[in-house]
The first five atom37 places (N, CA, C, CB, O) and aatype in JSON, in Angstrom:
{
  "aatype": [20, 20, 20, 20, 20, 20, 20, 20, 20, 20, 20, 20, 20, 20, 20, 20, 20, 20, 20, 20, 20, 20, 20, 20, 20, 20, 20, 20, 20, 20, 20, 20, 20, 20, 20, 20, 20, 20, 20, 20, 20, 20, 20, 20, 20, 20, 20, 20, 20, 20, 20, 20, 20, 20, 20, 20, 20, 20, 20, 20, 20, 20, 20, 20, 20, 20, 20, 20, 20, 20, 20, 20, 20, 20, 20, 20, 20, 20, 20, 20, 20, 20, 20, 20, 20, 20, 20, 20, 20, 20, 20, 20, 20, 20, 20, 20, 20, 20, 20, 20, 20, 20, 20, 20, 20, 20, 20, 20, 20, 20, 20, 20],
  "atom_mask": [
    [1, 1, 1, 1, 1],
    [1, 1, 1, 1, 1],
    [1, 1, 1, 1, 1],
    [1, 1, 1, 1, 1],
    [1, 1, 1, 1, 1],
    [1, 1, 1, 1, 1],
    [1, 1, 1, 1, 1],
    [1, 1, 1, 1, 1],
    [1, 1, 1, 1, 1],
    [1, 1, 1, 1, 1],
    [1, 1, 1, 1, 1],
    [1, 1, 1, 1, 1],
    [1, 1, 1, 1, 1],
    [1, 1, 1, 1, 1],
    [1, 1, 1, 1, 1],
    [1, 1, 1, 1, 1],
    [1, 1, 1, 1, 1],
    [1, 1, 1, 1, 1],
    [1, 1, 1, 1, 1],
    [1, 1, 1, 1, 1],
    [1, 1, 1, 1, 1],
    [1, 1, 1, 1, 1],
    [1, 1, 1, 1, 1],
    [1, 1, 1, 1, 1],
    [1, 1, 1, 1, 1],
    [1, 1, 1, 1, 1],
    [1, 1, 1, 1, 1],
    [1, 1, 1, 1, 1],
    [1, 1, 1, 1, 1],
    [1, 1, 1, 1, 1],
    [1, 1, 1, 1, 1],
    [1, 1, 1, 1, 1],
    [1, 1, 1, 1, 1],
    [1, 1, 1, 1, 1],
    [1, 1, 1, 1, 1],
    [1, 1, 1, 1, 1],
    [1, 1, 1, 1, 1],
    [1, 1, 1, 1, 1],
    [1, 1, 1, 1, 1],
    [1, 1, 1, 1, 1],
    [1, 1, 1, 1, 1],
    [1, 1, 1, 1, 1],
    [1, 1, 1, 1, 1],
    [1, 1, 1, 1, 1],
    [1, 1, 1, 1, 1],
    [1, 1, 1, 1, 1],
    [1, 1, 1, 1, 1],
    [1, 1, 1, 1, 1],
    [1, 1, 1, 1, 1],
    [1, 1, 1, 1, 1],
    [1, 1, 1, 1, 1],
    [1, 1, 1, 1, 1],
    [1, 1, 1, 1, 1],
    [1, 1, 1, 1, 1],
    [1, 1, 1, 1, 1],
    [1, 1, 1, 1, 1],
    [1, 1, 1, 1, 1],
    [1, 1, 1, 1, 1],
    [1, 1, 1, 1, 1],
    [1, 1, 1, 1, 1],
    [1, 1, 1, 1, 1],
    [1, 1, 1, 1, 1],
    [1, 1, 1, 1, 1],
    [1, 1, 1, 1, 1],
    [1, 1, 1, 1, 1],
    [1, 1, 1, 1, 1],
    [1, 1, 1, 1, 1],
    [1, 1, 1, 1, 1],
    [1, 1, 1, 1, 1],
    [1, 1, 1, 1, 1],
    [1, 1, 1, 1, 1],
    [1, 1, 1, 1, 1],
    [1, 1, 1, 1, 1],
    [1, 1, 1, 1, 1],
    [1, 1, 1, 1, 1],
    [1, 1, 1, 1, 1],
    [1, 1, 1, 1, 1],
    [1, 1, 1, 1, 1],
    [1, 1, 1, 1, 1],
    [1, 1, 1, 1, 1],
    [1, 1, 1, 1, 1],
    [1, 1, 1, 1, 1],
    [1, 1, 1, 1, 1],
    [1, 1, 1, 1, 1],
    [1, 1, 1, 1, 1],
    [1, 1, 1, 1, 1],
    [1, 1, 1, 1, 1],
    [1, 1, 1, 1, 1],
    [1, 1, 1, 1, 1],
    [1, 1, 1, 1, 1],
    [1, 1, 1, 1, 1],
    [1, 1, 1, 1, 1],
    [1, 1, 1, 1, 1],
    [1, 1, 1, 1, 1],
    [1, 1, 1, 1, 1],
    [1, 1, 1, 1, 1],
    [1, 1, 1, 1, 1],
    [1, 1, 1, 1, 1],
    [1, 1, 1, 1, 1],
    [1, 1, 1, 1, 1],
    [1, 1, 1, 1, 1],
    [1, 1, 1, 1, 1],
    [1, 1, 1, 1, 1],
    [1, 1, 1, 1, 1],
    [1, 1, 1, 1, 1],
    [1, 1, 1, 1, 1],
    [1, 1, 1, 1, 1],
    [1, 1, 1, 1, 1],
    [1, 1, 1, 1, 1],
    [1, 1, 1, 1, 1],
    [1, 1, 1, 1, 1],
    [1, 1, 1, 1, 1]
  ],
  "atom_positions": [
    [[-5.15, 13.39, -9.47], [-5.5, 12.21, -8.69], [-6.76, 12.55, -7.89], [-4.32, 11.76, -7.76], [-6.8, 13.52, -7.14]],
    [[-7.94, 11.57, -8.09], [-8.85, 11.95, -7.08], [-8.73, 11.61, -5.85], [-9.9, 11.62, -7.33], [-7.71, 11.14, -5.35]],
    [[-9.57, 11.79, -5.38], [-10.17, 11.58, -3.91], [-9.95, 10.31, -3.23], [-11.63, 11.72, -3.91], [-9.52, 10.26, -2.08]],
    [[-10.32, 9.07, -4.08], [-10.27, 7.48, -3.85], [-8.75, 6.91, -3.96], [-11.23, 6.68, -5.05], [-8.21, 6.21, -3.1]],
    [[-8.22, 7.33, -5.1], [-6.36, 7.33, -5.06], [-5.97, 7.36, -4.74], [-5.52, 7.65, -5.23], [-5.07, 6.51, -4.72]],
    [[-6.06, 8.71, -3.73], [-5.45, 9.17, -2.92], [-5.43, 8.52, -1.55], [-5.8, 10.26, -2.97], [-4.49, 8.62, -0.77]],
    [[-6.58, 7.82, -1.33], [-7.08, 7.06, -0.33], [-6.04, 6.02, 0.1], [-8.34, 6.45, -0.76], [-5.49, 5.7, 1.15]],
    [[-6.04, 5.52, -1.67], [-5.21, 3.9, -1.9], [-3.75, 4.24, -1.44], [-5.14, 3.22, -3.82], [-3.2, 3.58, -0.56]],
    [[-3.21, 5.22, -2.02], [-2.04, 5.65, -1.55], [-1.47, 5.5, -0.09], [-2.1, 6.81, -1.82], [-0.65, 4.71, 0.4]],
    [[-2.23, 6.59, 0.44], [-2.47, 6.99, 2.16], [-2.25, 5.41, 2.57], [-4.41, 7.8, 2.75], [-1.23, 5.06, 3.16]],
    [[-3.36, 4.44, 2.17], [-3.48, 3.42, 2.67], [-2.37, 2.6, 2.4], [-4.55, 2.98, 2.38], [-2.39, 1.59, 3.1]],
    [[-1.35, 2.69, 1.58], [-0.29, 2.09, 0.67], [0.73, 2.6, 2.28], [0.04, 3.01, -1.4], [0.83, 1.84, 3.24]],
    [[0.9, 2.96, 2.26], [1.75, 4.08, 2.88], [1.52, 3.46, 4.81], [0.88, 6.09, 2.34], [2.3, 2.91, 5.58]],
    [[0.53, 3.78, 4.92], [0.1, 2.97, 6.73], [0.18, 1.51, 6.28], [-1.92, 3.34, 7.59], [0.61, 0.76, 7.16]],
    [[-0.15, 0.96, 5.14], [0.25, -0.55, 5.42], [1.75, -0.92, 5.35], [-0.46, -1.47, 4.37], [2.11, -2.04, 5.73]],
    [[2.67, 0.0, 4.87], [3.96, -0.09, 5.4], [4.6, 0.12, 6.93], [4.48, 0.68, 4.68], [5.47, -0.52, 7.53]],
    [[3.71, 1.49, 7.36], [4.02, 0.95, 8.95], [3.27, -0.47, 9.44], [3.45, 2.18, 10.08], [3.95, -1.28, 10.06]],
    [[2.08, -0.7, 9.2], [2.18, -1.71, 9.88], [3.03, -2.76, 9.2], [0.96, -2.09, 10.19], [4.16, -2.28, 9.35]],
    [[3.17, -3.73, 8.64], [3.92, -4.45, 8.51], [5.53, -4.18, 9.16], [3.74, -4.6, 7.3], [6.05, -5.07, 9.83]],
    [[6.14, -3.07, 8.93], [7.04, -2.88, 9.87], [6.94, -2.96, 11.26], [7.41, -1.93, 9.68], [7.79, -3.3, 12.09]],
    [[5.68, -2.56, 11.42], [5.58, -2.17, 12.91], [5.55, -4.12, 13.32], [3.74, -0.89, 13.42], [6.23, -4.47, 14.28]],
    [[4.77, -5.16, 12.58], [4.81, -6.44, 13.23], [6.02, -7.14, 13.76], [4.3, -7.23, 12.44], [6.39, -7.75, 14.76]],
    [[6.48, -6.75, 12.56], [8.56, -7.08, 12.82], [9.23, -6.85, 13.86], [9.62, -6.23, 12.0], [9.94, -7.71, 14.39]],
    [[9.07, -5.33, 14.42], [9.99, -4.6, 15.09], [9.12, -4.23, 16.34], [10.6, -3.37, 14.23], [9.7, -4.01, 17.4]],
    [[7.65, -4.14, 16.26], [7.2, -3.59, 18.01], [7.72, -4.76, 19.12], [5.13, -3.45, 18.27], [8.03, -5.95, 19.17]],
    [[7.6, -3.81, 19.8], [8.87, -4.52, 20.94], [7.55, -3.79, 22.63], [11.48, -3.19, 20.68], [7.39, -4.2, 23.78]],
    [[6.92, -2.56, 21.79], [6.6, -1.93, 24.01], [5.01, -2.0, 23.57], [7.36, 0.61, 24.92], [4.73, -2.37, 22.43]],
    [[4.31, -1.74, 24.19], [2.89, -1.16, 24.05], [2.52, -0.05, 23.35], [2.43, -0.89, 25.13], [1.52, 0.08, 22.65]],
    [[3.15, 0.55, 23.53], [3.17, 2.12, 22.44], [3.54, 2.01, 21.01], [4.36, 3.3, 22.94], [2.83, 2.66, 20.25]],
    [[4.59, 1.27, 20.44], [4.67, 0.19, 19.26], [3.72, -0.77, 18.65], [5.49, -0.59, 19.55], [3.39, -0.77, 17.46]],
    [[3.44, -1.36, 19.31], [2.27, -1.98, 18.97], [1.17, -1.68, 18.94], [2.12, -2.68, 19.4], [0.41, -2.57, 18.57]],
    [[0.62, -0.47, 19.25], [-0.43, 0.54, 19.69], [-0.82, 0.98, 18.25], [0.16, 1.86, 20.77], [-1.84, 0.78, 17.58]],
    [[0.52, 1.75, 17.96], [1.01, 2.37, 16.22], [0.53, 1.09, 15.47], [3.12, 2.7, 15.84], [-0.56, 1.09, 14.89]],
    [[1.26, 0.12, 15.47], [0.95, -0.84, 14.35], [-0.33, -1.49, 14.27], [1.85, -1.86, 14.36], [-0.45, -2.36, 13.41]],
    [[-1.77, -1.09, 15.37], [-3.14, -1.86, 15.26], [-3.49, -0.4, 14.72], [-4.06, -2.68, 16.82], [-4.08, -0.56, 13.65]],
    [[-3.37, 0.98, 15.02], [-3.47, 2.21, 14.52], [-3.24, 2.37, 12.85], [-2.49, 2.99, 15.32], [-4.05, 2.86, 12.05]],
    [[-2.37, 2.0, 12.65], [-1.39, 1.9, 11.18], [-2.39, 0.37, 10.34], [0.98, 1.35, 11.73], [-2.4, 0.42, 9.11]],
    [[-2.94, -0.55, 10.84], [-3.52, -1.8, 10.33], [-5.13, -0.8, 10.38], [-3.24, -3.55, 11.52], [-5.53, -0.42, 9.28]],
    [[-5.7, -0.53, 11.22], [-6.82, 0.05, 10.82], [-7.29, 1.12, 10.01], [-7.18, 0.23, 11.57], [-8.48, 1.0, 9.72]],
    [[-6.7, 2.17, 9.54], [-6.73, 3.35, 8.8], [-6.39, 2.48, 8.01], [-6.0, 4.65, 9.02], [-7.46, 1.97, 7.69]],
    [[-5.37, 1.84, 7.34], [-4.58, 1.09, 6.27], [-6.19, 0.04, 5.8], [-2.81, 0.02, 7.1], [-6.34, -0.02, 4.58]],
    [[-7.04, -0.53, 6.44], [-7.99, -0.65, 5.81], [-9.14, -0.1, 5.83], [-8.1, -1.45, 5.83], [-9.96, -0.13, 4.91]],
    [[-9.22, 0.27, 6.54], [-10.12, 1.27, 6.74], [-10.13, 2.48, 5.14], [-9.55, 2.02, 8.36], [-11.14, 2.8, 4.5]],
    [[-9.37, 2.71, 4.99], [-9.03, 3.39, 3.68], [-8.96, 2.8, 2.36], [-7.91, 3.88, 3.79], [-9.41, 3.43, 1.4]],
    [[-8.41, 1.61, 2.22], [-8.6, 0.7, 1.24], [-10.12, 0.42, 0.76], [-7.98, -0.49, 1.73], [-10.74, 0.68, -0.27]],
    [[-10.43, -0.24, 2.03], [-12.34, -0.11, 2.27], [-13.21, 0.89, 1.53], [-12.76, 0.37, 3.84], [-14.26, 0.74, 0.91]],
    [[-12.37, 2.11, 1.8], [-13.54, 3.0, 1.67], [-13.31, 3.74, 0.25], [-13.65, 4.09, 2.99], [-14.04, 4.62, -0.19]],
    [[-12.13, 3.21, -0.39], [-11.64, 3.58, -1.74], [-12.25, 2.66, -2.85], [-10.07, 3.49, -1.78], [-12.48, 3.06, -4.0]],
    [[-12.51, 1.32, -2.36], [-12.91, 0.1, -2.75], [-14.6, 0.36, -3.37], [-12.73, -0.96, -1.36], [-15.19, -0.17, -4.32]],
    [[-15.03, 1.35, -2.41], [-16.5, 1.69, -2.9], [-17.09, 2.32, -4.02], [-16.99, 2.33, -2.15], [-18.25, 2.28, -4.43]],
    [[-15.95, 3.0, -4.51], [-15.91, 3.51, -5.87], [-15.27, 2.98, -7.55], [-15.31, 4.56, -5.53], [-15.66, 3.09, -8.72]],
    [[-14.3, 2.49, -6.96], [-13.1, 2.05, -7.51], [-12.89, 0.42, -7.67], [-12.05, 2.64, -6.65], [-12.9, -0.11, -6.56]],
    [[-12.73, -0.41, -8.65], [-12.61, -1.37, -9.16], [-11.71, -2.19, -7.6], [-11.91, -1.1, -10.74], [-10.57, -1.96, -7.2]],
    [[-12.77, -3.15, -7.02], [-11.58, -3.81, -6.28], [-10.38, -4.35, -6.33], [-11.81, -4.47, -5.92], [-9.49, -4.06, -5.53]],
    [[-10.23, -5.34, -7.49], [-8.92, -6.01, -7.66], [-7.39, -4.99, -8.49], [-9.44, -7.42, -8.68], [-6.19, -5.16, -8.69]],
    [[-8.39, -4.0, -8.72], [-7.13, -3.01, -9.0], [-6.93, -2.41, -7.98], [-7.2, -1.99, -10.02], [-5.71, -2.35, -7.83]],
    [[-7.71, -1.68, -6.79], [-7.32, -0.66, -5.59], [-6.46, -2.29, -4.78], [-9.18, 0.37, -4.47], [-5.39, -2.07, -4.21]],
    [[-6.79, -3.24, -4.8], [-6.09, -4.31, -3.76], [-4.53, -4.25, -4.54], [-6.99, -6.23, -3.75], [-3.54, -3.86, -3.92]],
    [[-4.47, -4.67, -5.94], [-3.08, -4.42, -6.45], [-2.35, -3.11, -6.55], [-3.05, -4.86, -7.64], [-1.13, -3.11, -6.67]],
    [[-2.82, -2.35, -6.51], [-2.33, -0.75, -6.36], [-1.39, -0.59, -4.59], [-4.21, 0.49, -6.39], [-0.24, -0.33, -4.25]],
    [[-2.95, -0.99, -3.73], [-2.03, -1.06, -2.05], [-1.27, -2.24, -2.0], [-3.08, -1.18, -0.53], [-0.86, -2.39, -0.85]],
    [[-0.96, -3.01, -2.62], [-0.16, -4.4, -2.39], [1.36, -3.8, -2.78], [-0.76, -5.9, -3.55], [2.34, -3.69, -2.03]],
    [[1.23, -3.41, -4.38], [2.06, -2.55, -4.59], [2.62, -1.78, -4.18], [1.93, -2.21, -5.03], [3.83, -2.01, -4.18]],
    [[2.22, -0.58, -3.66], [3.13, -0.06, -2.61], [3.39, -0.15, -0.93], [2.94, 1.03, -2.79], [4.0, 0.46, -0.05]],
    [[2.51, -1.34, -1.08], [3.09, -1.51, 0.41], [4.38, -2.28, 0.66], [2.08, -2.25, 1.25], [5.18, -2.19, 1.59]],
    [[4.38, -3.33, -0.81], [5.57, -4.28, -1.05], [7.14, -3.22, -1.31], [5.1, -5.37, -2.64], [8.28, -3.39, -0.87]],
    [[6.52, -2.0, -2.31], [7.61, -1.39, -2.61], [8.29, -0.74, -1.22], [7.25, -0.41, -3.68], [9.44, -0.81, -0.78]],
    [[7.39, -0.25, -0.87], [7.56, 0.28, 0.67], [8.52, -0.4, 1.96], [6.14, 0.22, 1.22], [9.34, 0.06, 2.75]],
    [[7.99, -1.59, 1.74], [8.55, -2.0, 2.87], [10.19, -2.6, 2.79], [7.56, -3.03, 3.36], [11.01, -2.74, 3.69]],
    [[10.3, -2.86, 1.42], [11.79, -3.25, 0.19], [12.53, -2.38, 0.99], [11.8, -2.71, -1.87], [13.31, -2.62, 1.91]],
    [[12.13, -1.24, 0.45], [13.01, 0.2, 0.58], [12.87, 0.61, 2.4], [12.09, 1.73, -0.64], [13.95, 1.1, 2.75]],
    [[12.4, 0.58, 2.95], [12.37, 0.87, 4.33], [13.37, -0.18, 5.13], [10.83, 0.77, 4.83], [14.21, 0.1, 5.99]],
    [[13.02, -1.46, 4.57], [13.82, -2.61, 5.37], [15.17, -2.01, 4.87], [13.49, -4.46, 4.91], [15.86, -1.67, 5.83]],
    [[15.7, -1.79, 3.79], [17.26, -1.23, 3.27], [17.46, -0.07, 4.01], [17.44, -0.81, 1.57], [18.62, 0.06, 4.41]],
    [[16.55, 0.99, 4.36], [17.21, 2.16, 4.46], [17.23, 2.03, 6.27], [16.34, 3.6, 3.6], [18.18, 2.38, 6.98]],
    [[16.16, 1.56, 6.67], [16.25, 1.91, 7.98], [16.93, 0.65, 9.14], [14.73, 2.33, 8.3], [17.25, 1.01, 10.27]],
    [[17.12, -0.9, 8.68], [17.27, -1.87, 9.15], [19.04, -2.59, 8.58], [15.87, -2.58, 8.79], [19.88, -3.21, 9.24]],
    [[19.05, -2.19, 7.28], [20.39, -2.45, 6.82], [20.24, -3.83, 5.94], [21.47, -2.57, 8.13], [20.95, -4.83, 6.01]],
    [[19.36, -3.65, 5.28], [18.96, -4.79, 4.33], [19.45, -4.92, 3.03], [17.69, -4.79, 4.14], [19.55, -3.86, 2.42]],
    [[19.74, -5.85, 2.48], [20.55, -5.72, 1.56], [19.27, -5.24, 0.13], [21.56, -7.27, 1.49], [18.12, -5.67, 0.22]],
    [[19.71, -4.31, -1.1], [19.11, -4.33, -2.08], [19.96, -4.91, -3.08], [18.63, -3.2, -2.3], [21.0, -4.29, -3.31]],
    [[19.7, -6.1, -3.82], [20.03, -6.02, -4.81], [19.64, -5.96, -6.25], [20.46, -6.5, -4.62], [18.45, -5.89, -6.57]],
    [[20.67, -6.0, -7.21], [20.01, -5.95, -8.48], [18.26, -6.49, -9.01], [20.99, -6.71, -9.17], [17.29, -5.9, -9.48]],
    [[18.53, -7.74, -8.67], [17.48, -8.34, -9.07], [16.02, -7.76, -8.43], [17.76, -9.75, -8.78], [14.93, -7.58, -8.97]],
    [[16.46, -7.55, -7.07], [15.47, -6.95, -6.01], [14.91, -5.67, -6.44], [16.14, -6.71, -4.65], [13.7, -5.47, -6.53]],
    [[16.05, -4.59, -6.75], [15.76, -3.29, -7.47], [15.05, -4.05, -8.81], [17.3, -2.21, -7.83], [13.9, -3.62, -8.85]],
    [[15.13, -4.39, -9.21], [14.12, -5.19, -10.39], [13.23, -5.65, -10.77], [14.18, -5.78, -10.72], [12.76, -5.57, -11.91]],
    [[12.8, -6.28, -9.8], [11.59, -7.06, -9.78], [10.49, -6.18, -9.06], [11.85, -8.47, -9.03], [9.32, -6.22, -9.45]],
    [[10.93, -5.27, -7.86], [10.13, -3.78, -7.98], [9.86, -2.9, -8.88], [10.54, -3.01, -7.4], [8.9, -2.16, -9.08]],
    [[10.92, -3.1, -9.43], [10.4, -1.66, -10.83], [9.52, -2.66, -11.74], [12.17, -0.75, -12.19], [8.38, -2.22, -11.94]],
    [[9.67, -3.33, -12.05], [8.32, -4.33, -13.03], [7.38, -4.49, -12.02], [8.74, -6.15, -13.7], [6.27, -4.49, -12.54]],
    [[7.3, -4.64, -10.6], [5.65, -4.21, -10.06], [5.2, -3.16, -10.22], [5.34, -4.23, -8.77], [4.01, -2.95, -10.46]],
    [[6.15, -2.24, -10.11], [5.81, -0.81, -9.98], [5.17, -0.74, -11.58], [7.3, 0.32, -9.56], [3.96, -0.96, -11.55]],
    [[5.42, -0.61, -12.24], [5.59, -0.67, -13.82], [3.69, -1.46, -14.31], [7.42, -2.07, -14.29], [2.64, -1.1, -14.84]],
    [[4.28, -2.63, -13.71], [2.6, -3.19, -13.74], [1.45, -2.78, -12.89], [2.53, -4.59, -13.44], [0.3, -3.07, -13.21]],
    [[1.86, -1.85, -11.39], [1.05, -0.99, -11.16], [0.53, -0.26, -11.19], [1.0, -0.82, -10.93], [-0.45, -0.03, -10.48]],
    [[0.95, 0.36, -12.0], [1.15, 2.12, -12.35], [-0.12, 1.93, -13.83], [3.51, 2.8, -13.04], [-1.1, 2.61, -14.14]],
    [[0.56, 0.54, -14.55], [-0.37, 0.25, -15.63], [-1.57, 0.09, -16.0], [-0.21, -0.39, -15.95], [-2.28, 0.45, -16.93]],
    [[-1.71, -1.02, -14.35], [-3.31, -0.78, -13.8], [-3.96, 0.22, -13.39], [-3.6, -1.36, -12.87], [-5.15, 0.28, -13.7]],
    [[-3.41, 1.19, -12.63], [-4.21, 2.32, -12.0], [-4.05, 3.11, -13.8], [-3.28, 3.31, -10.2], [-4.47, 4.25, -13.62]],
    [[-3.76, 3.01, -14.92], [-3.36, 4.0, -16.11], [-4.9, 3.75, -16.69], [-1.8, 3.5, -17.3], [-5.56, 4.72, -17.03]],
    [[-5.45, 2.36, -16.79], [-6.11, 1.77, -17.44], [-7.24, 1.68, -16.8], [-5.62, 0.8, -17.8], [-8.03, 1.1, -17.54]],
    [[-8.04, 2.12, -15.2], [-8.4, 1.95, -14.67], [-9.53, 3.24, -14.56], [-7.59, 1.48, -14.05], [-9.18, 4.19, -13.86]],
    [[-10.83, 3.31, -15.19], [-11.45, 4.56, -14.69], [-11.5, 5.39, -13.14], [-12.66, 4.28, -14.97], [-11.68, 4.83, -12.06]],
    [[-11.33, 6.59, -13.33], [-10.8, 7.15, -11.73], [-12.15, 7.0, -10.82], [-10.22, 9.09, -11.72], [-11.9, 7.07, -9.62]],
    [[-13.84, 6.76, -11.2], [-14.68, 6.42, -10.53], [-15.63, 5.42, -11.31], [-15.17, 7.51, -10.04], [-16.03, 5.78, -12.41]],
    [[-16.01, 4.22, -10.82], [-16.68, 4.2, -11.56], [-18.51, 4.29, -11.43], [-16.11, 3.3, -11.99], [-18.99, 5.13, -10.66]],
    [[-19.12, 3.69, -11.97], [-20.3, 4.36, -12.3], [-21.65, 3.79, -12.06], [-20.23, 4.63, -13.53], [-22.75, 4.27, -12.37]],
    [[-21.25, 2.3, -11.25], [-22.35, 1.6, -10.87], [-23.15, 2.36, -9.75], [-21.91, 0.26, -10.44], [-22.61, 3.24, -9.09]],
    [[-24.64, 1.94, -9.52], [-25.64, 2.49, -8.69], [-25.16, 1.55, -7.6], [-27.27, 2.44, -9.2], [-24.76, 0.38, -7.67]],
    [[-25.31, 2.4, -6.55], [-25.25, 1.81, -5.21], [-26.72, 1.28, -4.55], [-24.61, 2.93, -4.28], [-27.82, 1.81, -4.64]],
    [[-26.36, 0.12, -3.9], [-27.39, -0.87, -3.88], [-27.84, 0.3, -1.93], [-26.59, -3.22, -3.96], [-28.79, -0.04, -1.21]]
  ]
}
């Protein structure tokens, strides 16, 4: 995985705190995290975006921010998973994974 992937990831990953964090901050220090967690989260997307095909790095972080937050709301809040739910993630996941498969890891246009 390069450099930019890795980015999308990272960024996959802080856009799950924030979105959690909108739900649940409650003090100043919570909400602190979640404008912290919203800026790196694009801030990184952004800067992965410069190399890397936009509408695939946007479906890649959508992707795991959606998977992310599925599984976080169940494990940490008491949310229900069900079948269909476990399901309809693994076919994003599935169609994500497909895009980033198909997707050159840089690509090759001159920067203006």
């Amino acid at each position: 995985m390069n450099k930019n992937w890795l980015k999308v990831v990272i960024a996959g990953v802080f856009e799950v705190g924030w979105v959690v964090g909108l739900k649940h901050s409650t003090t100043p220090l919570t909400w602190g995290l979640t404008l912290v967690a919203i800026f790196f989260s694009f801030y990184l997307m952004i800067s992965a975006s410069e190399e890397l095909p936009v509408g695939t790095v946007y479906a890649v972080f959508v992707g795991i921010g959606t998977t992310g937050t599925v599984l976080l709301d169940a494990l940490l809040f008491g949310h229900s998973l069900s079948v269909a739910k476990v399901s309809l993630i693994v076919i994003l996941l599935v169609g994500v994974i497909g895009l980033k498969m198909v997707t050159p890891a840089e690509t090759s246009e001159v920067k203006n």
